[in-house]
N, C-alpha and C positions, 0 to 999 in steps of 0.2 A: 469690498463686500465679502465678507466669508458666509458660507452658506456649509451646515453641518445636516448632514439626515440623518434620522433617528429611526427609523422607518419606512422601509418600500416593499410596493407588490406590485406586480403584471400582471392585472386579465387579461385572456383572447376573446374578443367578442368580432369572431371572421363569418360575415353573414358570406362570403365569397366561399367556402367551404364548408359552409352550415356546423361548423366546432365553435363549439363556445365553452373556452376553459378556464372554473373560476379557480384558481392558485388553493394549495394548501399550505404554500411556505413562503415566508417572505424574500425577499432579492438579497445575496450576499454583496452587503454594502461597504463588506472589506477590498469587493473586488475594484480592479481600477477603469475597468471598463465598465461597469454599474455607476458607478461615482462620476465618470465624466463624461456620460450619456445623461444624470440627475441635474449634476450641479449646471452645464452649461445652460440645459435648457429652464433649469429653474432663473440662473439668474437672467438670460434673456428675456422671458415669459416675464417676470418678475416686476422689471423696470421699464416695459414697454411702456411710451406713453399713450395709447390708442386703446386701454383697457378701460373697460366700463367699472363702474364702481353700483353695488348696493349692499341692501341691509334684508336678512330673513323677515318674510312675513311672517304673522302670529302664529300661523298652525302649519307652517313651514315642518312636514314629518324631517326633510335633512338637517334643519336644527336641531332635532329631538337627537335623530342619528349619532349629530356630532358633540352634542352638549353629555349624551350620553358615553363617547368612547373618553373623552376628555377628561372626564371625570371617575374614569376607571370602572366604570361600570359592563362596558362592553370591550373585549379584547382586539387590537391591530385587525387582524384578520377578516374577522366578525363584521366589523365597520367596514372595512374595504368591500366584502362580497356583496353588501347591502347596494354600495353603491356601484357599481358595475351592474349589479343584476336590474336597477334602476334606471341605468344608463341603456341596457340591454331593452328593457323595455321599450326606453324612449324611441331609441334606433329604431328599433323594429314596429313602431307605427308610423315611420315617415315612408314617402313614395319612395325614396331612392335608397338603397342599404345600404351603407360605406362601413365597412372592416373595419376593425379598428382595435388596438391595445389600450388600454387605459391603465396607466400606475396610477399609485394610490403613493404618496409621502407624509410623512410625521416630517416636519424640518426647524428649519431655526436660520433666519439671515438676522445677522450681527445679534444673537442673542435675542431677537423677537422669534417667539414661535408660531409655526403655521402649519395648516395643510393643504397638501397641494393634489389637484388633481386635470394629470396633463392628460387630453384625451390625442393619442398618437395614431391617426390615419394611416392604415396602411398603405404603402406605394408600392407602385408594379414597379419593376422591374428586372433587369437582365444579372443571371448568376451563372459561375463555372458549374459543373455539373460532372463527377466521374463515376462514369457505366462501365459496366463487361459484357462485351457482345461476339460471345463463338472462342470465350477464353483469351480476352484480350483487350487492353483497360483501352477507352475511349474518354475523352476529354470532350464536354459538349456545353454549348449553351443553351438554358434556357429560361424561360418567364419565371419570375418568383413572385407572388402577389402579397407577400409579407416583410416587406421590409420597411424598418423602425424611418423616421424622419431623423435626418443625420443633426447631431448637436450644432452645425450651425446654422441649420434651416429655424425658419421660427414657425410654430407650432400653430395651428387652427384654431383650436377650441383650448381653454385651459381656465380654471381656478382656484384662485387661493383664498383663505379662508383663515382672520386673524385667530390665533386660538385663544387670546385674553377680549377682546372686543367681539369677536365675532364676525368684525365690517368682514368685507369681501371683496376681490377685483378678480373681473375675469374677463375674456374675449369669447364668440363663441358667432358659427354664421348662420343664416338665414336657413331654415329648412322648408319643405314644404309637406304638408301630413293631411291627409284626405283634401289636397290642394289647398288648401289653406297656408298661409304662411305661419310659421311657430316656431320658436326660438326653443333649442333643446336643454341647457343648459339652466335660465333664470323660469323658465316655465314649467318642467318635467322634473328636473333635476334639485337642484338647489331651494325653487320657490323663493324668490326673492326679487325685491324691485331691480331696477337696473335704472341707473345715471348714464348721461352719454361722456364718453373720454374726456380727457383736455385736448389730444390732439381734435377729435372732432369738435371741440365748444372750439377753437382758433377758427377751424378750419367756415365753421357756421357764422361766424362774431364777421369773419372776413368779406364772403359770401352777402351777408345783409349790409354790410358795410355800402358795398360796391352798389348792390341793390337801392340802398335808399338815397345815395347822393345821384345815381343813374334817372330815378323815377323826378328828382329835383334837377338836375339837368345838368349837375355840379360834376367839376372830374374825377371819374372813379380814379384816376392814380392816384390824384391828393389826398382823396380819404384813403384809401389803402398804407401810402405813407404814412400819415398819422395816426394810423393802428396800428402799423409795426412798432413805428417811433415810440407810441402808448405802453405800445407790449416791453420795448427792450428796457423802458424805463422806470416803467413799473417792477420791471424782475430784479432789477439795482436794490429794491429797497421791501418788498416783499414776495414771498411765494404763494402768494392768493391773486388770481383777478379779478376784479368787478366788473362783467359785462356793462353795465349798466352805467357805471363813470368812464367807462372807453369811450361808450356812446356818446355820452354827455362831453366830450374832450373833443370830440375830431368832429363833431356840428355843433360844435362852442356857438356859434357865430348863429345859428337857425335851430327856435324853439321847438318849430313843427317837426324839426328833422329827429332832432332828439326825441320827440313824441313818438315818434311813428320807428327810430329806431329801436328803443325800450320797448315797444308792442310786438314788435318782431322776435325780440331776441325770449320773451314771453312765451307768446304764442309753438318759440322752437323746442321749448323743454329746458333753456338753458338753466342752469343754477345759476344763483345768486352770487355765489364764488365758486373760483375752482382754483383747484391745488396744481399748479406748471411747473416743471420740472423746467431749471434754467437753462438746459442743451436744447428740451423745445421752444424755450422763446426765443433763445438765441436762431436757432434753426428756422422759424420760423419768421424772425422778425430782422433778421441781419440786410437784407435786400429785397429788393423788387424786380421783378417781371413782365416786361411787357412784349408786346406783339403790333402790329401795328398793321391796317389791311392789304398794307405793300408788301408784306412780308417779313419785314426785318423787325430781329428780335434783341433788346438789350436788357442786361441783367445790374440794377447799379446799386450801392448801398442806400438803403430809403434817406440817412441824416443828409445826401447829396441834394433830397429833393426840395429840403428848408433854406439852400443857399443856391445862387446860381453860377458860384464861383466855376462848377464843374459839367452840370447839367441845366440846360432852361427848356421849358416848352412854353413857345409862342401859339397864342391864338392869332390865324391870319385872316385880313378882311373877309376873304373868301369861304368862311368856315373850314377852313384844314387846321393842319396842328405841325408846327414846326419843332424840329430838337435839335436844340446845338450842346454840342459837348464842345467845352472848351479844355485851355491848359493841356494839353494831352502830350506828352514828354514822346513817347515810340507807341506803336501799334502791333502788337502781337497776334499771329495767325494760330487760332484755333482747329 
């Protein structure tokens, strides 16, 4: 991934010090510590799979904003104070005020261009400090309440914004604003719908899984298996998945179940497809987990769970549940 920027600025929007400084010059992005404070965090932000996706509403004013700088009409600068000062706004009608930097980037990964806007929370902490006290230099420590999130922490809040398309993906958390809950970023910000990730549509797809073969009284591990199994086999042959033919796969066998799967996954906001990136299907679907109310916990690749060469679970007269792991070569302590 080469990621080139073309463009950066830093506001100070420190409600912890009541300064709020909007830039008059853009960041020197010959420097090497500008460049590798941008680039890491853009490519992390960038390829997270847990980022939400939408598209600007009709009268979305930051469409206007950016359809405007984009087109040469409004200069770097100009468009960046608009949205800090925006941003500033939002901040400053929630309960809780959190500090914070916001750059603004012009960029481009592999020759797609974008903008990016990473909102950088101030963190406290601890810095050297040299005083003169009575004519005599002192070495001290103390609180510093601006300091940047270090390139390999990942970032809170952040969005990018295709510059040929428009789409959007971004992450951003919960706020709370005359107690109300309200999202600062797709509501304040942006104006824009918001889709849930693919990490969360797995993580949901899973979830209802477990749920509907539970409420039928079927083993949630076997359905679980066969949604990984679904998932890793499906990422073999494309990077789309159909909630809805998952469902349809792993209660093959039960019309109702499938019925009442598809109303769930519905009812959850899922999309009809979603775009997975094959580290998280892999990551996602390479093994299972279980726990058992004895305590003990095994972790085993789910294709184990289609043959019993390795792993079986018995149903015993008694309604318990037995597992034998066979074949087992040595036993490694963890």
């Amino acid at each position: 991934m080469l990621v080139t920027i073309n463009n950066a600025i830093l506001h100070i929007l420190d409600f912890h010090s009541g300064v709020t400084v909007f830039s008059e010059q853009e960041l020197d992005i010959e420097s090497n510590s500008v460049m590798a404070f941008l680039t890491k965090h853009i490519e992390k932000s960038y390829t997270a799979q847990n980022s939400k996706t939408g598209t600007f509403h009709p009268d979305s004013k930051f469409k206007s904003h950016v359809s405007e700088y984009l087109t040469g009409n409004v200069d770097f600068i100009s468009f960046s104070v608009s949205v800090a000062e925006a941003m500033y706004t939002a901040i400053a009608q929630s309960d809780v005020l959190d500090s914070t930097d916001i750059v603004i980037c012009d960029f481009a990964i592999d020759g797609t261009r974008g903008i990016a806007i990473l909102k950088c929370s101030n963190k406290v902490g601890f810095i050297h400090q040299v005083v003169q006290e009575n004519d005599k230099l002192k070495n001290d420590i103390v609180n510093h309440y601006a300091i940047l999130p270090n390139p390999s922490q990942k970032l809170d809040e952040y969005a990018f914004i295709d510059a040929e398309t428009l789409d959007i993906k971004f992450i951003e958390k919960k706020r709370s604003v005359n107690g109300l809950d309200a999202y600062l970023l797709a509501d304040s910000i942006l104006e824009c719908s918001s889709l849930i990730s693919p990490k969360e549509t797995l993580d949901l797809v899973n979830s209802i899984t477990l749920m509907v073969a539970e409420n039928h009284g079927k083993s949630t591990v076997e359905a679980a298996s066969k949604t990984k199994n679904y998932i890793m086999d499906n990422i073999e042959v494309s990077e789309y998945l159909d909630p809805v033919e998952l469902g349809k796969e792993v209660f093959s066998s039960s019309p109702l179940m499938q019925e009442e799967f598809i109303n769930e996954v519905k009812n959850a906001g899922i999309p009809e497809t979603v775009k997975v990136e094959k580290s998280l299907a892999v990551k996602a679907g390479k093994s299972h987990k279980i726990k058992t109310d004895t305590g003990i916990e095994l972790t085993f690749p789910v294709d184990y769970f289609e043959s019993s060469e390795f792993i079986e679970f018995v149903n015993n007269p008694d309604g318990t549940i037995s597992i034998q792991l066979k074949n087992i070569g040595s036993i490694i302590n963890k």
